[in-house]
N, C-alpha and C positions, 0 to 999 in steps of 0.2 A: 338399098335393101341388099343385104347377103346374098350371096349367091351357095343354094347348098349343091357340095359335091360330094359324091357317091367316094367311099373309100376304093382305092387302088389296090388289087391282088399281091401277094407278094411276101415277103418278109418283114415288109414296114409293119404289118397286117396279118399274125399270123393268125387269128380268131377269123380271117373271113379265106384263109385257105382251105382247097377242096381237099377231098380226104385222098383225092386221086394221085394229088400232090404231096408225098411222104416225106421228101427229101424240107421242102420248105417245110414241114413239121420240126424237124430234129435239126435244123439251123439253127447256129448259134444256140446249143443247151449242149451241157454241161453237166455230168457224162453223157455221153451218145451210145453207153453199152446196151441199150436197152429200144432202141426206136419201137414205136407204135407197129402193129403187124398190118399187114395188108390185111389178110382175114381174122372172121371173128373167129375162125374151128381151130384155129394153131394158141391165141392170145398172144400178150404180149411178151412175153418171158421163152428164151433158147430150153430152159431149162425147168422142168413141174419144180414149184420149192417142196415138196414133199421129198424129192433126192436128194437136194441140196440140206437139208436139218438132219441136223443126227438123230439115233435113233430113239424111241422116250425110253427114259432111266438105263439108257447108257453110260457107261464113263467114261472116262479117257484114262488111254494107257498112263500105269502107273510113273512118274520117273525117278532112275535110279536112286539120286539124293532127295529125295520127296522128305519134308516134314510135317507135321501138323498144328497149325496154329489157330486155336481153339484161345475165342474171347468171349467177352460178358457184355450184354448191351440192355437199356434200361428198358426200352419196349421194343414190338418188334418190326414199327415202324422206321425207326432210325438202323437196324439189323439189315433189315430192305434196303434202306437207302446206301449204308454202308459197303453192302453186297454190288449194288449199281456203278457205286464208284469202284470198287475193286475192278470190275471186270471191265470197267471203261478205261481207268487209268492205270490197274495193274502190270499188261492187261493178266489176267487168269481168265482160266475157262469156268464158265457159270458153273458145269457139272461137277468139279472139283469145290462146291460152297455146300454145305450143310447148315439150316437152319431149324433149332430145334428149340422146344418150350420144355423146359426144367424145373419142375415144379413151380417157384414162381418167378425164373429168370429166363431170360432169352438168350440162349448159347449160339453161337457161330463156329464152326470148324470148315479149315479151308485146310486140303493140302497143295503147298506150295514147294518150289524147290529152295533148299535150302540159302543158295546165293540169296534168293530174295525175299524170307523169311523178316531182317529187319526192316526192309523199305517197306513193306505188307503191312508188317504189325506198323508202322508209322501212321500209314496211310489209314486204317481202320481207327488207330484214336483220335485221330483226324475227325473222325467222321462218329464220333461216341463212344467208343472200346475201350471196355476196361479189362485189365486182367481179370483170367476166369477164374 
């Protein structure tokens, strides 16, 4: 017959470490910018994300060589998705994308800096953009 044994505290174990024990919490994880708080009154974030988010319908400062590259996309589910990859793989900043319904086509205007005007437009036919 088996013999059952009680789990061991520890790090083998972090599901059965006490809360008292913080430091075994955030062992081996990856980042550690963030550990769990001691109290509930503070949470776990240095920082409210409300300081951290820009402000809504803000923009970002203009720059100098800024152009505007304004494409055609067939709905406005792929305009989305196209928008997603910009800003992942761009990178561009979201607030810099305009998504607008044109009678019955779906328009995108991004302004971008000029160096990266044709990787931009690459990357958006990539992803369904036609000329507007």
């Amino acid at each position: 017959m088996a013999t059952k044994t009680s789990p061991k505290q520890g790090a083998d174990h972090p599901e059965n470490t006490s809360e008292a024990s913080l430091e075994s919490g955030v062992e081996q994880t990856f980042p550690a910018s963030d550990p769990v708080a001691a109290t509930t009154s503070q949470g776990s974030r240095a920082e409210r994300p409300e300081a951290m988010m820009e402000k809504h319908g803000s923009k970002p400062t203009p720059c100098d060589d800024g152009v505007t590259l304004s494409m055609r996309f067939p709905d406005s589910e792929t305009a989305k998705l196209a928008l997603e990859a910009a800003v992942r793989e761009g990178p561009i900043d979201r607030r810099c994308a305009e998504i607008a319904l044109d009678d019955d086509r779906v328009m995108m205007r991004l302004e971008v800096p000029r160096a990266d005007r044709e990787r931009l437009d690459g990357l958006l036919r990539k992803h369904g953009a036609m000329e507007a």
